[in-house]
C-alpha positions in Angstrom: 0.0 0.0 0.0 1.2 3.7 -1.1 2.3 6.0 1.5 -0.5 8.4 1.1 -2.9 5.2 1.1 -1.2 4.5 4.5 -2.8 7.8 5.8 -5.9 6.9 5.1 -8.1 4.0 3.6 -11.2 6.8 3.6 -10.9 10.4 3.4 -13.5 13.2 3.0 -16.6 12.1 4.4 -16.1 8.9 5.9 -17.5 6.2 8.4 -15.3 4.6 11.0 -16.7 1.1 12.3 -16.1 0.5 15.8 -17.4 -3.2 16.2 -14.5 -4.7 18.5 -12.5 -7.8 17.3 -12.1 -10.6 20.1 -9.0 -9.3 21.0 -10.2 -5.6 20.9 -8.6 -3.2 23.2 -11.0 -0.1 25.1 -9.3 2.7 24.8 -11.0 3.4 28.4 -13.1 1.7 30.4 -16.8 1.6 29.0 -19.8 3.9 30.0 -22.5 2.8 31.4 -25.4 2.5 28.7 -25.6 6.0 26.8 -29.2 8.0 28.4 -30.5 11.1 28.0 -30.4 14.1 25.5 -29.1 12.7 22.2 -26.0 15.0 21.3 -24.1 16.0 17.9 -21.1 17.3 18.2 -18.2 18.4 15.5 -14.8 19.6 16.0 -11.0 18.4 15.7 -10.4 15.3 18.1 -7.1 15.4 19.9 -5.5 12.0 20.8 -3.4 10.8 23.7 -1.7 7.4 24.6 -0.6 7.4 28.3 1.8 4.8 28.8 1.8 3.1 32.4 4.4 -0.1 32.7 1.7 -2.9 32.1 -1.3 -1.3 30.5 -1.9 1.9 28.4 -5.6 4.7 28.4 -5.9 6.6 25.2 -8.3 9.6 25.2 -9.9 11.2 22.4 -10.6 15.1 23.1 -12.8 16.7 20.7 -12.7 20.4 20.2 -16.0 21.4 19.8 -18.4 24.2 19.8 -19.2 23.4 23.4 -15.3 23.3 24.5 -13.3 20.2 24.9 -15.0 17.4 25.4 -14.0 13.9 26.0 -15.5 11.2 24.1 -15.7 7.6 25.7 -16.0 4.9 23.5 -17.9 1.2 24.4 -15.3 -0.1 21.9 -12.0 1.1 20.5 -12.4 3.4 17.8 -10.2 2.4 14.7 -7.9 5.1 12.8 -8.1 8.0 14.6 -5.5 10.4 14.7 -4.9 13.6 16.1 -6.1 16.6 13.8 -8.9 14.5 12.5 -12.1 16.6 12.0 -15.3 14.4 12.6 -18.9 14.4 13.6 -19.9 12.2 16.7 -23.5 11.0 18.0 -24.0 10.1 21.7 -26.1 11.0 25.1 -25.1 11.8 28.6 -22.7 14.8 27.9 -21.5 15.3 31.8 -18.5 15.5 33.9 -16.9 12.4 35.3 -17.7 11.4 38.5 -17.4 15.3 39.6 -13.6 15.2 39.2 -13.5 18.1 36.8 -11.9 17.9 34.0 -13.5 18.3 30.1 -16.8 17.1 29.8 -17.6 13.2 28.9 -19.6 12.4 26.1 -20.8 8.4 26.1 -21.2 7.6 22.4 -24.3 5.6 21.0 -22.8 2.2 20.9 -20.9 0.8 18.3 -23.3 1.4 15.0 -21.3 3.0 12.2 -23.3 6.3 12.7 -21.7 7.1 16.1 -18.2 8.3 14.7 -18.3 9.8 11.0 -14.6 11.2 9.5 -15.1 14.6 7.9 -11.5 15.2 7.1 -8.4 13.3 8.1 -5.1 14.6 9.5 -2.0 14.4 7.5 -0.8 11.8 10.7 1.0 9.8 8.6 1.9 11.8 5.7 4.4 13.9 8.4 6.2 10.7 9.1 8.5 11.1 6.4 12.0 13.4 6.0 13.2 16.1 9.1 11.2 15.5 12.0 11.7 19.6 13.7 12.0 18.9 17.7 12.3 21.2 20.3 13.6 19.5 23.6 12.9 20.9 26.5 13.9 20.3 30.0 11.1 21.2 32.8 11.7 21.2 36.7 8.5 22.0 39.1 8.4 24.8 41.7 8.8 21.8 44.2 11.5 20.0 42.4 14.8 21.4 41.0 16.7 18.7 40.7 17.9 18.2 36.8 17.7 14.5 36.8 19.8 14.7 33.2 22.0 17.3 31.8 21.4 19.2 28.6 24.5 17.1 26.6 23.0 13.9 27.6 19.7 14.4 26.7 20.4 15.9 23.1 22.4 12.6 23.1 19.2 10.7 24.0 16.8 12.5 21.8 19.2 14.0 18.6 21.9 10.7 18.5 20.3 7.5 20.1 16.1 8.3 18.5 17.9 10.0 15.8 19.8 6.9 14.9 16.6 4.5 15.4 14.4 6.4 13.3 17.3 6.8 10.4 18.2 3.0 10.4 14.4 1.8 10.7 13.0 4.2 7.8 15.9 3.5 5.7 17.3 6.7 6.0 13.7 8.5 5.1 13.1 10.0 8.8 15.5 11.8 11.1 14.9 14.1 14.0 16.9 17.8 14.2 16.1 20.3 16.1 17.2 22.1 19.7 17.2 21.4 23.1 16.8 24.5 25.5 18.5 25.2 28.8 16.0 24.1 32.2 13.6 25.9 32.9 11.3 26.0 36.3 7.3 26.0 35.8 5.1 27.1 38.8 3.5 23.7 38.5 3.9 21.6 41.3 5.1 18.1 41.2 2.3 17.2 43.3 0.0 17.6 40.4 -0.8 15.7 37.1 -1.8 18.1 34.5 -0.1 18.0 31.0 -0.9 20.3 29.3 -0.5 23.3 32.1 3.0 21.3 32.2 3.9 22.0 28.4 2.1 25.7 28.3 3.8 26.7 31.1 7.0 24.8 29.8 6.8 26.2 26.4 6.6 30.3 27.9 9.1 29.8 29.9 11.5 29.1 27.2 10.2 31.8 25.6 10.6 34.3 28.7 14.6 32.9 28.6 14.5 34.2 25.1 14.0 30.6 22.9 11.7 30.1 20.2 10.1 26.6 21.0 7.2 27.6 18.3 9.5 27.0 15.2 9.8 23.3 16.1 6.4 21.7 15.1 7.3 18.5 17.6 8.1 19.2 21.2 9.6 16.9 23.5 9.6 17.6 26.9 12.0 15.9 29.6 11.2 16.4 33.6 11.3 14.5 37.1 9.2 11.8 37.6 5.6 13.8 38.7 2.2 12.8 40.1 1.7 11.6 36.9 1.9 7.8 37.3 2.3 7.2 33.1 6.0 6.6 32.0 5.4 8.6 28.7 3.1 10.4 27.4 2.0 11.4 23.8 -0.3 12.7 21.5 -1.0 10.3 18.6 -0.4 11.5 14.9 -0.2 15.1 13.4 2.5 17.5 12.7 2.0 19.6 15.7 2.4 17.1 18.9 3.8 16.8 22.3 5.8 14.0 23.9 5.9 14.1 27.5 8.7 11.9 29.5 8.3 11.5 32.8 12.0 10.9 34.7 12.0 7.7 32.3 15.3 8.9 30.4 15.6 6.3 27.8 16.0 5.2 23.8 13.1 2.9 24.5 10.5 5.4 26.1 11.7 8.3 23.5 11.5 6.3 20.2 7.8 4.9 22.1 6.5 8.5 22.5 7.7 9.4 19.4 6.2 6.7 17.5 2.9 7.7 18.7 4.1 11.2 17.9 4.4 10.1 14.1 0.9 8.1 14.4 2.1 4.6 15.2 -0.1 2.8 18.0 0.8 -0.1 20.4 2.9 -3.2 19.1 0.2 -5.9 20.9 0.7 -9.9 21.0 -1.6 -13.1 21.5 -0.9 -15.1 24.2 -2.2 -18.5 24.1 -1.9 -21.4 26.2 -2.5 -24.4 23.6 -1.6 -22.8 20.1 -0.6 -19.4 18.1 -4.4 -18.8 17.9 -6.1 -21.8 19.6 -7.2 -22.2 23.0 -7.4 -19.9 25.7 -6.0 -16.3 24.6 -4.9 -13.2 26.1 -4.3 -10.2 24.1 -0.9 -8.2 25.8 -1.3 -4.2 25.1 2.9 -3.8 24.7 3.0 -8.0 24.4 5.5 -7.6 21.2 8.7 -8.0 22.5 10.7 -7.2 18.8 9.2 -3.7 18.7 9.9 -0.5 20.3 5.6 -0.1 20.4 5.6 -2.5 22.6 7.6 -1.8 26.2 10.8 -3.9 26.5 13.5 -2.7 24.4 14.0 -0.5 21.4 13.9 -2.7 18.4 12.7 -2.0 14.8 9.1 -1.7 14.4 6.8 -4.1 12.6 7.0 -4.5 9.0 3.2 -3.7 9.3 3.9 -0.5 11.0 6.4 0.5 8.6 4.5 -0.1 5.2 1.7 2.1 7.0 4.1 4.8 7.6 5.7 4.4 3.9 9.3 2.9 5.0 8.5 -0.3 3.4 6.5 -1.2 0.6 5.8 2.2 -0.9 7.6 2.0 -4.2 10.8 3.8 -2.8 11.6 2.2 0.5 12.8 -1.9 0.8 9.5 -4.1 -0.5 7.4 -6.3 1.2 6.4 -9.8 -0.9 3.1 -10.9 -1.1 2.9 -14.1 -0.6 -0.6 -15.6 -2.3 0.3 -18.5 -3.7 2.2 -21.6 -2.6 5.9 -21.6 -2.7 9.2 -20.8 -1.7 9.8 -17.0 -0.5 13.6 -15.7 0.5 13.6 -12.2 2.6 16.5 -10.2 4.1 17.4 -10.4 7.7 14.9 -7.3 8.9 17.6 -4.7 9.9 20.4 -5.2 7.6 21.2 -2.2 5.5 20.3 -4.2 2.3 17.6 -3.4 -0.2 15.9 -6.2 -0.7 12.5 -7.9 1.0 12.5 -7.5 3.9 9.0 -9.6 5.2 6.1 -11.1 3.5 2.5 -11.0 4.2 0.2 -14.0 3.3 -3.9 -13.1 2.6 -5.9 -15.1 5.5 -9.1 -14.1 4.2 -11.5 -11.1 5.4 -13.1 -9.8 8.7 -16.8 -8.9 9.1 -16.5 -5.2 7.3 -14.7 -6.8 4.5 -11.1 -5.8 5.4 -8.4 -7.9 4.2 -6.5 -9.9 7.3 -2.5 -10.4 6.9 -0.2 -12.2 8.1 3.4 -10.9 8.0 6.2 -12.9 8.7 10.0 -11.4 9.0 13.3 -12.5 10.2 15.0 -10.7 12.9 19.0 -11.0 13.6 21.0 -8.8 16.3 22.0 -6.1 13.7 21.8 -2.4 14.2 19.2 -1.5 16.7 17.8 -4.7 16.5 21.1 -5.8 18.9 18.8 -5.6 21.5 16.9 -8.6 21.2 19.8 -10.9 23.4 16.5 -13.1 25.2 15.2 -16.0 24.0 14.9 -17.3 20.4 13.3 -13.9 18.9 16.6 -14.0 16.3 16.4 -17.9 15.7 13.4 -17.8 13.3 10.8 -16.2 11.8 8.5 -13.8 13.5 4.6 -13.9 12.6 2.4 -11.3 13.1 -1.7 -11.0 12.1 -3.2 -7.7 11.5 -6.0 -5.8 9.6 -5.9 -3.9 6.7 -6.9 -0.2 7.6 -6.4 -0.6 11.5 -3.3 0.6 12.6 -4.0 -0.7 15.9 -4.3 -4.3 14.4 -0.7 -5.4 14.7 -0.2 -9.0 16.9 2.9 -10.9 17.5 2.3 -14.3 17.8 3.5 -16.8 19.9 4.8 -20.2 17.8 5.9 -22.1 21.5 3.1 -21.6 23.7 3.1 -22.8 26.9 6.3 -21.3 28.3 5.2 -19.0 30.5 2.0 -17.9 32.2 -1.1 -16.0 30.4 -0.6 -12.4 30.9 3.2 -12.3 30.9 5.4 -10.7 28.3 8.2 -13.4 28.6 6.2 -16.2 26.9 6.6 -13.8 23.9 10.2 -14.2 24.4 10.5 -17.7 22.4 7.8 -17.0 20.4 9.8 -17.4 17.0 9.1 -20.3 14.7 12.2 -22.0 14.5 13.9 -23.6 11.9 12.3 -27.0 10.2 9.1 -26.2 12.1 6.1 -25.1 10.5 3.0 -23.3 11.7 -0.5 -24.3 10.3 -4.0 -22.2 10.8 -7.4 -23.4 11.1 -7.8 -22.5 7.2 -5.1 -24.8 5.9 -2.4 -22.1 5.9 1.0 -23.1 6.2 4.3 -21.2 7.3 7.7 -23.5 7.1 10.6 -21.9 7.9 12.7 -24.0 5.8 16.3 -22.3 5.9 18.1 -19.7 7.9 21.9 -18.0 7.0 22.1 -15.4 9.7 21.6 -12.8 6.2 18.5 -14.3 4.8 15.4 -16.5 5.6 13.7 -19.2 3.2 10.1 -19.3 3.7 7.7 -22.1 2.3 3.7 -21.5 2.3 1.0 -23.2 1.5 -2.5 -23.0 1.9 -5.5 -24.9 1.7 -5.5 -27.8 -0.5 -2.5 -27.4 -1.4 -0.7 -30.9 -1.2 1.6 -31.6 2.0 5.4 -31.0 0.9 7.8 -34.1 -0.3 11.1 -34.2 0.1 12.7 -33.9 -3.2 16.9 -34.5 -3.6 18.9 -32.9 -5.7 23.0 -32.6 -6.4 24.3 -30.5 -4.0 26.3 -26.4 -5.4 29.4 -27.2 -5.4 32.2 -24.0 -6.1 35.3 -23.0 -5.8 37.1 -19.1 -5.5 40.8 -18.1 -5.3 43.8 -17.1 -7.0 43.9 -17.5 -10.6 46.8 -15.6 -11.6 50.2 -17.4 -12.5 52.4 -17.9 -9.9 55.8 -19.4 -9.1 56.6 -23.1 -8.6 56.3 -23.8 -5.3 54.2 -21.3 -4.2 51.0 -22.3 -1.9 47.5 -20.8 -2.7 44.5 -20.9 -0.6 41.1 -22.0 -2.0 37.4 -21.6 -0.8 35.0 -24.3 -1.1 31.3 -23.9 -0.9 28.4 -26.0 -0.7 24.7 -25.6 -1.2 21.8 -28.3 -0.2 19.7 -28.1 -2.6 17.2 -30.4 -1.8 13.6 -29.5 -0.9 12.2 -28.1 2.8 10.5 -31.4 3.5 13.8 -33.1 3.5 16.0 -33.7 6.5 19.5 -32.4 6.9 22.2 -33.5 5.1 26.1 -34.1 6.2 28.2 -34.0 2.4 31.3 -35.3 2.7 34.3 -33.3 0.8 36.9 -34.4 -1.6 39.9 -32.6 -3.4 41.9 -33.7 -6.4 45.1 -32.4 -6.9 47.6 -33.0 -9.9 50.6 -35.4 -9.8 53.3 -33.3 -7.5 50.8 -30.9 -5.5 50.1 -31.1 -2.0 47.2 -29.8 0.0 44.8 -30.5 2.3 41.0 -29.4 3.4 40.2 -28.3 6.3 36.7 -29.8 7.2 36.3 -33.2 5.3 32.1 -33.4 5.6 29.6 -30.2 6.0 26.3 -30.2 7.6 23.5 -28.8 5.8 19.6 -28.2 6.0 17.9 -27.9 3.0 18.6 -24.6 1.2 21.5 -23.8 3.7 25.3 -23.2 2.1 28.5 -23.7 3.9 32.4 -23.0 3.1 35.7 -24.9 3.7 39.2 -23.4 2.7 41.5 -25.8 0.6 45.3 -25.4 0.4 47.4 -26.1 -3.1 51.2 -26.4 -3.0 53.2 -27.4 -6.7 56.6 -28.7 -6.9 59.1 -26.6 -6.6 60.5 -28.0 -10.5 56.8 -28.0 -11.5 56.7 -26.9 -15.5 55.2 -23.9 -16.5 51.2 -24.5 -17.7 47.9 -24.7 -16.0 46.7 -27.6 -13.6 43.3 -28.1 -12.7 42.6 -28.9 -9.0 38.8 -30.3 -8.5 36.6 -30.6 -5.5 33.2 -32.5 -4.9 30.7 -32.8 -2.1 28.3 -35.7 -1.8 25.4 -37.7 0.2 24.3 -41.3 -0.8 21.1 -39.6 -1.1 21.6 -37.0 -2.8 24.3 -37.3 -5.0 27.6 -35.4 -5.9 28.3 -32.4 -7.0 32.1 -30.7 -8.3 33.5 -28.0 -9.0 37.4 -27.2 -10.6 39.7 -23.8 -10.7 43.1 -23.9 -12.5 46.3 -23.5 -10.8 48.8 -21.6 -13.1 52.6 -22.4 -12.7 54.6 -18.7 -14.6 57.8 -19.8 -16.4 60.8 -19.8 -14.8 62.7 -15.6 -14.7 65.5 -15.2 -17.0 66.3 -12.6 -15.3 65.4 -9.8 -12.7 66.2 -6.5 -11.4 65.3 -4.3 -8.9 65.3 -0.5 -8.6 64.4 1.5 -4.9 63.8 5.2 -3.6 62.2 6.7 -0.6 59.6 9.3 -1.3 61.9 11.9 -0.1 65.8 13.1 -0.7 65.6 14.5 3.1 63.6 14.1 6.5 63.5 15.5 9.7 63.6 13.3 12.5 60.5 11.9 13.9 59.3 11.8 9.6 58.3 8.7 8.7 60.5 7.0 5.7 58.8 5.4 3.0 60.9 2.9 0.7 59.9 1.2 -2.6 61.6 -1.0 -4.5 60.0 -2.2 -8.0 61.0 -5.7 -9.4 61.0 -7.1 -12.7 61.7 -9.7 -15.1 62.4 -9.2 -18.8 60.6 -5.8 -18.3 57.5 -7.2 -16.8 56.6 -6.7 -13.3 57.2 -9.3 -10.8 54.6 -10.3 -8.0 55.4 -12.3 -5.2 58.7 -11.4 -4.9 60.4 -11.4 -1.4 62.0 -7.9 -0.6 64.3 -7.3 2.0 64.9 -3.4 3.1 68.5 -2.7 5.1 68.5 0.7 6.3 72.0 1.7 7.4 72.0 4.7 9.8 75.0 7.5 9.8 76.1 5.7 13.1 76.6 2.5 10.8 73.7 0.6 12.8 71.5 -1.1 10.6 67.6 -1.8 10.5 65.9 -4.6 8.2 62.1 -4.5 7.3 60.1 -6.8 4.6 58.1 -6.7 2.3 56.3 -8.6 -0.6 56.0 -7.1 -4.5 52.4 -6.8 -5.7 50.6 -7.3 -9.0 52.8 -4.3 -10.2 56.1 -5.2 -8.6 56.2 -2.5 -6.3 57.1 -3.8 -2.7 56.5 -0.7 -0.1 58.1 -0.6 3.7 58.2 2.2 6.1 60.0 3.2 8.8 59.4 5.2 11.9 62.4 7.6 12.4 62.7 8.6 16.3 63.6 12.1 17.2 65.9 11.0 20.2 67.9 8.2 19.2 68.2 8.4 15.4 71.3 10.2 14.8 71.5 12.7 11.8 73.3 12.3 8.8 73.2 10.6 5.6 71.6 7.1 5.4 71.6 4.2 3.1 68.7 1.7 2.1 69.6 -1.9 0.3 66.5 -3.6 -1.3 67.1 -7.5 -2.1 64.5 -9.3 -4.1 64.4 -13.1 -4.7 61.6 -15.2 -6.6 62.1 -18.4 -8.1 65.6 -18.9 -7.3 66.5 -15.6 -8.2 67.7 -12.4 -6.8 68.7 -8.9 -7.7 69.2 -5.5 -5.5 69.8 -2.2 -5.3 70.7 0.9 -3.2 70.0 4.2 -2.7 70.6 7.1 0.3 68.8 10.0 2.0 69.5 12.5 4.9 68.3 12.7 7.9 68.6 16.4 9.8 
């Protein structure tokens, strides 16, 4: 799906159905049945996810004719975002439980006319390129302590998040900006009120003489408060607040600001019997591979990502879909490569028609996803279900269940579908993760119908790199051997055993004589060739095989080249100065050839003779061009001055030849 399709499946005037899935999550605790007045009210809603450690409230705050007022949903409403305009039906506009506060409106139930979209935000459009951010740090009149200093937190905010949000968009999102000194707000500690926190925050900077305004983003950084949330943040837009409350970390940060940029919570499915079978809990931060969630600062979903545009949008990495039976390859998730990075697989449709998913990706502990150490999270695949046009659809799925009790975050831990082990729904779709490299994943799905897999053999890849230029008799090259199983995901492993053939008067050896292989998997050996020193000038071929009794064998060959014999060699050398101070560092050459033509491999041997007459030998070895380079650290206290001397010796094949040159040394 297209970026700006990501930002909305409906725009103008639209309909937002709030039936609940099974796993639905309130975004508050339900009203009592709607009574009274019926009430219509339009405006732009404002949206806030507080984060507390095990469970999360989002409000919805509609500015309306009538002032704020706080809507209270009997389900969770899907795709809101801050700066949506929409029109809303419900009774029982009143304060809550006479705490104060904005008013409460109780919405009429969950039929599609309670909650109609009249224009959406651009919450997802502004998650792409500079993200402006003003950081600023807030004490309380109470409570002057600075809990972090200015340098570390543009460190937290403008390197660590910065560094996250570059590596997981592909290099499409960065944060920039300015943090402003502290700054003391009359608001007490003793009190929870946001948004009296960032006005009061915001004109104090400006009193000090900053300009907070021209950042459209404003993070703001302060002691832990009455506020029992972690983090704070409004969800979507191009205007928004994070609040972080005395939780100074890359995790909380990136969190808020990924509800900042319009990304809600990373959830899971914990099940006691299956992946989706038995009895289930849905976890609000459950996915543990996804800064959304609340453990550790990894890369969000692939879901997430192709909603916000940094996958699957024509520009960014792609995303295969996966609709018919077959073998799929995808990247490890965070390497810096270009290629696919997950695939999602059709399960059919819910109730209102929208397609279901399920994306599958392969996690491995590179870049920010280093942080994944428990578990098996980067010893499989990942599989997650969500709904097309609900950005609060995303579930991590649990392929061991069983580990741990309902309700608890570790049993997410192991929750990757290892290798060889397959995961089948109710609707006959299957997910086999067949092969695993460390750099890529091999993927095999089927679906309904679709006849069990058979193992089918087949010769095994057989290659071999190295050297290929000529070189002297005698001389010892090293080889690399590789081997792919090529035999199909319903077979078992296979062990190949290893072979070399070398030609009459060569010696060498491999270093592994039989390689272990699952299906798909490849695997390297090194292989070391030595000719006779009298060996003739002329090409010999040195072959290599791998082989099961199952499978068969497969070969590969490279030629060895044996140059003819020098008829003769010189040498020439200079340093790449006439004069040096000491303490200079000395660079000497020498160039070798043969006949006129450059000699490679040659042994060089540099004699620098001091004015003092002591003597200091280096070596070296003449490349593809002859030239053999060696360098010399002159000391300023015990290198006398004077005039030096440098010898260059080069042998090959028998064969040796020198020469001499001086410089001075003041």
């Amino acid at each position: 799906m297209s970026r700006p399709a990501l930002i909305r499946l409906l725009s103008g005037v639209a309909v937002l159905a709030l039936a609940a899935a099974t796993a639905a999550i309130p975004s508050r605790a339900a009203a009592s049945a709607p009574t009274g007045t019926p009430v219509v009210l339009e405006g732009t809603v404002r949206v806030l996810v507080e984060d507390y450690r095990d469970h999360a409230v989002t409000r919805h705050i509609l500015q309306s004719s009538r002032g704020p007022v706080e809507l209270e949903f009997d389900a969770r409403p899907i795709g809101l975002h801050n700066g949506d305009r929409i029109r809303v039906r419900g009774r029982s506009l009143a304060m809550r439980d006479g705490k104060g506060g904005a008013p409460v409106l109780a919405l009429d139930g969950a039929s599609s006319g309670s909650v109609q979209l009249l224009a959406a935000s651009t919450a997802l459009a502004a998650s792409m390129g500079q993200q402006n951010i003003a950081l600023i740090l807030v004490n309380f009149s109470d409570l002057n302590t600075q809990p972090i200093t200015q340098a570390d937190a543009d460190a937290l905010v403008f390197n660590s998040a910065n560094g996250y949000y570059q590596e997981n968009s592909v290099g499409q999102t960065w944060l920039a900006g300015k943090s402003f000194p502290w700054v003391t707000i009359s608001l007490s500690s003793t009190v929870c009120d946001y948004d009296a926190l960032a006005t009061q925050a915001v004109a104090a900077v400006k009193a000090a003489g900053g300009n907070p305004d021209a950042y459209g983003r404003k993070v703001l950084l302060f002691p832990k408060n009455a506020c029992t949330w972690a983090g704070l943040g409004t969800l979507g837009g191009t205007a928004t607040n994070a609040w972080i409350n005395g939780h100074f970390s890359t995790q909380v940060v990136t969190h808020e600001l990924g509800h900042n940029l319009g990304l809600q919570h990373a959830h899971a499915l914990n099940c006691d019997t299956a992946p989706m079978a038995g009895t289930c809990t849905t976890l609000e931060y459950g996915d543990v591979a996804d800064t959304m969630g609340n453990i550790a600062a990894a890369h969000v979903s692939p879901f997430a990502k192709e909603r916000l545009g940094w996958l699957n949008d024509g520009i960014s990495p792609p995303i295969t879909t996966a609709s018919v039976a077959g073998r799929y390859v995808i990247e490890a998730y965070s390497s810096a490569s270009v290629g696919a990075k997950a695939i999602k697989i059709p399960r059919g449709v819910d109730g209102s028609g929208r397609k279901l998913w399920y994306y599958v990706e392969y996690r491995q502990p590179i870049g920010n996803d280093a942080v994944l150490t428990s578990g098996n999270l980067t010893q499989g695949l990942l599989v997650r279900t969500a709904t097309e046009g609900d950005d609060n659809s995303s579930m991590l799925l649990d392929m061991t269940p069983g580990s741990y009790p309902l309700e608890n975050t570790r049993e997410l831990q192991d929750g990757a579908l290892g290798l060889g082990l397959t995961y089948r729904d109710a609707a006959g779709i299957a997910i086999t993760t067949a092969a695993l490299n460390g750099s890529s994943a091999s993927i095999d799905v089927a679906f309904g119908g679709t006849p069990p897999p058979t193992c089918t053999r087949a010769t095994p890849l057989v290659s071999i790199t190295g050297q290929t230029a000529a070189v002297a008799a005698g001389t010892t090259l090293g080889y690399t051997v590789s081997v792919t199983n090529r035999d199909s995901s319903a077979c078992a492993a296979g062990t190949f055993a290893l072979a070399a053939s070398l030609p009459t008067g060569f010696t060498g050896a491999l270093s592994a004589s039989s390689l272990s292989l699952s299906p798909g998997a490849s695997a390297s050996t090194s292989l070391t060739a030595t000719s006779a020193t009298g060996t003739a000038a002329g090409g010999y071929g040195i072959g290599t095989a791998a082989s099961t009794s199952a499978s068969g064998s497969g070969s590969a060959a490279i030629v060895y080249t044996v140059s003819a014999p020098l008829a003769s060699m010189s040498d020439t050398v200079a340093t790449d100065k006439a004069s040096y101070v000491r303490g200079d560092t000395v660079r000497m050459t020498a160039r070798v050839s043969a006949g006129g033509v450059a000699v490679s491999g040659a042994s060089v041997s540099f004699a620098m003779t001091r004015s003092n007459g002591s003597v200091t030998t280096l070596s070296a070895t003449s490349d593809a061009t002859g030239m053999a380079v060696a360098s010399y650290k002159s000391s300023a206290r015990k290198d006398p001055a004077g005039t030096y001397a440098v010898a260059a010796t080069a042998s090959s094949q028998g064969r040796t030849a020198s020469a001499s040159a001086s410089f001075t040394v003041q």
